[in-house]
C-alpha positions in Angstrom: 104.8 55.7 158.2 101.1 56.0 158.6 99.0 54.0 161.5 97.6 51.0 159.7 94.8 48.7 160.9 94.5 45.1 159.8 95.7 42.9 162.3 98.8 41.7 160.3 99.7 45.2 159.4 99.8 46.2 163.3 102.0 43.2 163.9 104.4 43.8 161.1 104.4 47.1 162.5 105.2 46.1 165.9 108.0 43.7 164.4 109.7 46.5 163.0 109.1 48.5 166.1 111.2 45.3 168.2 113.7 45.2 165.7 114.4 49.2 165.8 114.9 48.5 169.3 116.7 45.7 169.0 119.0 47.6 166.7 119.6 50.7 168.8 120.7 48.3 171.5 118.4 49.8 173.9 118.8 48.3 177.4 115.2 46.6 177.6 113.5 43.4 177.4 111.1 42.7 174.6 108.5 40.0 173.3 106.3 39.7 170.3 102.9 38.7 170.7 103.1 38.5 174.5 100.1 37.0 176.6 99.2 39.9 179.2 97.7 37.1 181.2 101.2 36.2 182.7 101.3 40.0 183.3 97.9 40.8 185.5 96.8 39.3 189.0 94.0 38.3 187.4 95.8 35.9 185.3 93.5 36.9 182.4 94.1 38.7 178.8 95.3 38.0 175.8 98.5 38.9 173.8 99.5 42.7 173.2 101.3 42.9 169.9 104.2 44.3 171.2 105.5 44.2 175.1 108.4 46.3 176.5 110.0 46.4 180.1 112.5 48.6 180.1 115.6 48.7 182.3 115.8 52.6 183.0 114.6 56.1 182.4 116.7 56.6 179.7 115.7 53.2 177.9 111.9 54.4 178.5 112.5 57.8 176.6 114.4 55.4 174.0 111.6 53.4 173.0 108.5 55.9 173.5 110.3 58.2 170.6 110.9 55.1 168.2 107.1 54.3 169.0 106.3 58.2 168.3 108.6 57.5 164.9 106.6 54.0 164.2 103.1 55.8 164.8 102.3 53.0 167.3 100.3 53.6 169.9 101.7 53.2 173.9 99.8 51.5 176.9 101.5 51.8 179.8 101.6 48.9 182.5 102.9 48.9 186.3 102.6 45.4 188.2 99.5 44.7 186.5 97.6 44.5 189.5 94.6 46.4 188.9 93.8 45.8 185.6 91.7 43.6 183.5 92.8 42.9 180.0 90.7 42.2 177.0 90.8 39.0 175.4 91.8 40.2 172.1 94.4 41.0 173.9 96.2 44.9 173.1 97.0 46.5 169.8 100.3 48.7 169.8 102.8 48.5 172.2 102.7 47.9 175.6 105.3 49.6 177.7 105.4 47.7 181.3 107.7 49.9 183.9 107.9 47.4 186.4 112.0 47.1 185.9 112.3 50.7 186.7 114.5 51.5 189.9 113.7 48.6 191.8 115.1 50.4 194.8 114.9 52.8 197.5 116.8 55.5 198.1 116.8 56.8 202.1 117.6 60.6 201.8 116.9 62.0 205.0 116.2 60.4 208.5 112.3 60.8 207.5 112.6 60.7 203.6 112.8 57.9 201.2 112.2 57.7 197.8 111.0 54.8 195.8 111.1 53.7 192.3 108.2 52.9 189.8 109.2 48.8 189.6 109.3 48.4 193.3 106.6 46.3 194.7 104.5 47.9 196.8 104.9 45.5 199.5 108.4 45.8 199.6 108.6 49.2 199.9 106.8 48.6 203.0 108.8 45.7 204.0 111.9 48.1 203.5 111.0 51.3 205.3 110.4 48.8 208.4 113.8 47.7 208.2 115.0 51.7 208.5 112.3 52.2 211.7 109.8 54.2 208.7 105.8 54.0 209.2 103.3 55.8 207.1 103.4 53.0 204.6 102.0 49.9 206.9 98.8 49.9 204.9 100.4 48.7 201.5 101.5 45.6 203.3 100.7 42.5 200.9 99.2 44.7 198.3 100.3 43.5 194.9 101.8 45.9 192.1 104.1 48.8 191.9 105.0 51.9 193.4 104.3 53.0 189.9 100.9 51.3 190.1 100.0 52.6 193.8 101.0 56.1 192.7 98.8 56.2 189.5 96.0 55.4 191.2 96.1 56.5 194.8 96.0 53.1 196.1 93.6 53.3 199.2 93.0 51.1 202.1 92.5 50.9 205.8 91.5 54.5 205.7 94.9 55.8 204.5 96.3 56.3 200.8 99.5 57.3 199.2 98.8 60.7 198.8 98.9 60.6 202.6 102.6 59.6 202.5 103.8 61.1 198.9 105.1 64.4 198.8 106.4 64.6 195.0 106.4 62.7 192.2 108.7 62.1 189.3 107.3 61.1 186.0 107.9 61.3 182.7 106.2 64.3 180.3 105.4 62.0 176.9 104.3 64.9 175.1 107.9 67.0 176.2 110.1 64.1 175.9 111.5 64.8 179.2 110.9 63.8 183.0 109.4 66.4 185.4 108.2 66.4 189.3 104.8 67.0 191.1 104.2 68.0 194.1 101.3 65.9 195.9 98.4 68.6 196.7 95.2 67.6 197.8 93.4 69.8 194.8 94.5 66.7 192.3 94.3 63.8 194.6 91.0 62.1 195.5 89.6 58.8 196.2 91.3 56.7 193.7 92.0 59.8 191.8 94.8 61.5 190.5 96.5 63.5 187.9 97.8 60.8 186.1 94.5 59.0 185.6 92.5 59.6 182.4 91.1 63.1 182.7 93.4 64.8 184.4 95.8 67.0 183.4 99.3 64.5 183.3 97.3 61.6 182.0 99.6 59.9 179.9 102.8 60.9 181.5 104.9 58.0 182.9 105.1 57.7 186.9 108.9 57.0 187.5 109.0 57.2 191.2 107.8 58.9 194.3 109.3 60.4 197.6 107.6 59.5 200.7 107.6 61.7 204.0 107.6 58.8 206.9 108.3 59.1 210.7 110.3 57.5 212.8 108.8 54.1 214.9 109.9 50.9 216.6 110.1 48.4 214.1 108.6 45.8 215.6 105.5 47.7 216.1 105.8 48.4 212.3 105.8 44.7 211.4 103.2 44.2 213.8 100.7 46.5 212.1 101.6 44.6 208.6 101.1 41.3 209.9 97.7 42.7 211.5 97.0 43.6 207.8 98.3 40.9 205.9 95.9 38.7 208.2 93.1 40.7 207.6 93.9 40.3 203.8 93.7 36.9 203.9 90.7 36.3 205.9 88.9 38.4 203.1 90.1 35.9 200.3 92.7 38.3 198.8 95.1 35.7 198.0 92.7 32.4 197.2 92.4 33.2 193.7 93.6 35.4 191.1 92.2 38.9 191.6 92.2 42.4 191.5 91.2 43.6 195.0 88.3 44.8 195.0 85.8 45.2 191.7 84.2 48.5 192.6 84.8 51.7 194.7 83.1 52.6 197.8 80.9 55.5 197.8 80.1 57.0 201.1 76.9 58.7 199.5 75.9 54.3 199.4 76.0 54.6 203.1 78.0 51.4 203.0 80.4 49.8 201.0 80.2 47.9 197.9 80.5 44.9 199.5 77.9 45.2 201.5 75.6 46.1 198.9 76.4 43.1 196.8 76.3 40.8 199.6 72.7 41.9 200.0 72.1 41.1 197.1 73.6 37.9 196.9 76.5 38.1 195.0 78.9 36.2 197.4 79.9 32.8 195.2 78.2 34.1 192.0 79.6 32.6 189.1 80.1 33.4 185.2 82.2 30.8 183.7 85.3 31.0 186.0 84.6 34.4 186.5 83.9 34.0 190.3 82.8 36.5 193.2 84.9 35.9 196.2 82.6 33.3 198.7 84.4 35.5 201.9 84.4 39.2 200.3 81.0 40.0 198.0 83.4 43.0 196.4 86.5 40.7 195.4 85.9 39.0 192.4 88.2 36.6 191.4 89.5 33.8 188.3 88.5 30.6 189.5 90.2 28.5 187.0 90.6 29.5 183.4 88.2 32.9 183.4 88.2 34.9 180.6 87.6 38.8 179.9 84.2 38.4 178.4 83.5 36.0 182.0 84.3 38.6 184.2 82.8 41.6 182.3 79.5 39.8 182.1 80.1 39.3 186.1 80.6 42.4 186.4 77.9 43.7 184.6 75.0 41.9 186.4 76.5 43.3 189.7 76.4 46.9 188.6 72.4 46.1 187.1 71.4 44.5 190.4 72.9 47.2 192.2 70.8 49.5 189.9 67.5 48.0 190.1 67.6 47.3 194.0 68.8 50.3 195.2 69.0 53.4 192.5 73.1 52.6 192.9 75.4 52.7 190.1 78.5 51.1 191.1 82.0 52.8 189.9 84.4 50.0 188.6 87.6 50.3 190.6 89.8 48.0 188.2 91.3 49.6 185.0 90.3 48.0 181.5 92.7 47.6 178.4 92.1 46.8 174.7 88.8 46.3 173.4 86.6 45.9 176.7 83.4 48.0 177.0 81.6 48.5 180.2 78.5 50.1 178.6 75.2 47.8 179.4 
């Protein structure tokens, strides 16, 4: 079957692509023309023909072969927290890993080890509860370990490359699953292997095991309510969002936020497309933003930045389907 592109072709395909699955009885769930909005923080993006959670490793392997078979193309999705989706929504299949081992696994008095579908935040929530710190600095952060792990969440001067020692994932190419061990040669800021680029992009994060230590849990909890506040004084939670828009470059000689608040930005508005009023680098869906809003948003940030101060500004949030950057 070759790869066909009309719209109707790519939806028939994805059709027979469900009802492969469907017939295999592959443990997964599945929707046709599914709206990614429901899918991201940002509450934005349009439908992906196809969209797959499924409910273990095995199931995964299942339905990236019949895709292989089907010649449809795979996007993979954690918790959708970083991530702004095109309005045309996604073409292919989208493979969402978020039901993956939504548990931890304590393996040592030090060790635990965490599945892709786990929120982040309750990972951290969990490894309190068994006297573990290293991961305080995930507190309230939305999406997966699977996310986190993809793109070496950062914040409050630590990031998990700090706390991961190895990660499983999943070789697409080789059909099977594989482990990495974290070394500081691959991971950067916001950086790592799996991204596009470097040398395991497009293999599937499946989990990770974290190296802790042992600490009063109380103090633990204290340290991600301290965080948590600090979250919401900055407007994390008083809209739909990403976190923050771009990445901070210490060549800038402060952060983005900074930057754009000297220029203004705080409050600016395309459509819905909003910049936080409290945090110039959080930009937010004020109502019923679309794609094409916040791009545009975006867009006049990084050109400000530009003209004002020789800085080009490094988008931090991933982009899916059709959605272009280039101005």
């Amino acid at each position: 079957m070759s790869t066909i592109e009309p719209k109707q072709d790519q939806l028939a395909a994805a059709a027979a692509l469900a009802q492969a699955i469907q017939n295999e009885a592959i443990d997964a769930k599945l929707r046709l023309n599914e709206a990614m909005a429901g899918h991201t923080s940002f509450q934005i993006g349009g439908p992906a023909d196809l969209w797959v959670q499924p409910r273990s490793v095995l199931a995964l392997r299942q339905v990236l072969e019949l895709a292989e078979r089907y010649r449809i193309p795979a996007q993979i999705l954690g918790g959708g927290a970083n991530l702004l989706v095109a309005d045309s929504g996604i073409r292919g299949l989208v493979l969402c890993t978020a039901g993956l081992s939504r548990h931890i696994m304590f393996e040592t008095d030090t060790t635990l080890y965490a599945g892709a579908g786990m929120p982040a935040d309750r990972l951290c929530s969990l490894a309190a509860g068994l006297s573990l710190s290293g991961l305080e600095f995930i507190s309230a952060l939305p999406g997966s370990v699977g996310g986190a792990v993809f793109m070496n969440a950062r914040c409050y001067e630590r990031e998990i490359a700090d706390a991961a020692v190895t990660i499983d994932y999943l070789d697409v190419s080789k059909h099977c699953c594989d482990n990495l061990q974290v070394a500081p040669a691959e991971w950067a800021y916001k950086r790592t292997p799996f991204m596009p680029g470097g040398r395991l992009a497009g293999a599937v994060v499946l989990g990770a095991r974290f190296q802790m230590s042992k600490a009063d849990p109380a103090e633990i909890r204290r340290r991600m309510q301290e965080l948590r506040a600090d979250r919401v004084a900055k407007g994390h939670f008083d809209f739909p969002s990403a976190g923050s828009m771009f990445k901070n470059n210490r060549d800038f000689g402060r952060p983005s936020g900074a930057i754009l608040d000297e220029l203004g930005f705080r409050g600016r508005r395309v459509g819905d497309a909003m910049v936080s009023p409290k945090h110039a680098n959080i930009f937010v869906n004020a109502g019923q933003a679309t794609a094409a809003d916040m791009l545009q948003l975006v867009q006049e940030a990084r050109r400000a930045a530009r003209e004002c101060f020789g800085f080009d500004l490094e988008i931090e949030v991933q982009l899916m389907g059709d959605i272009d950057l280039a101005d």
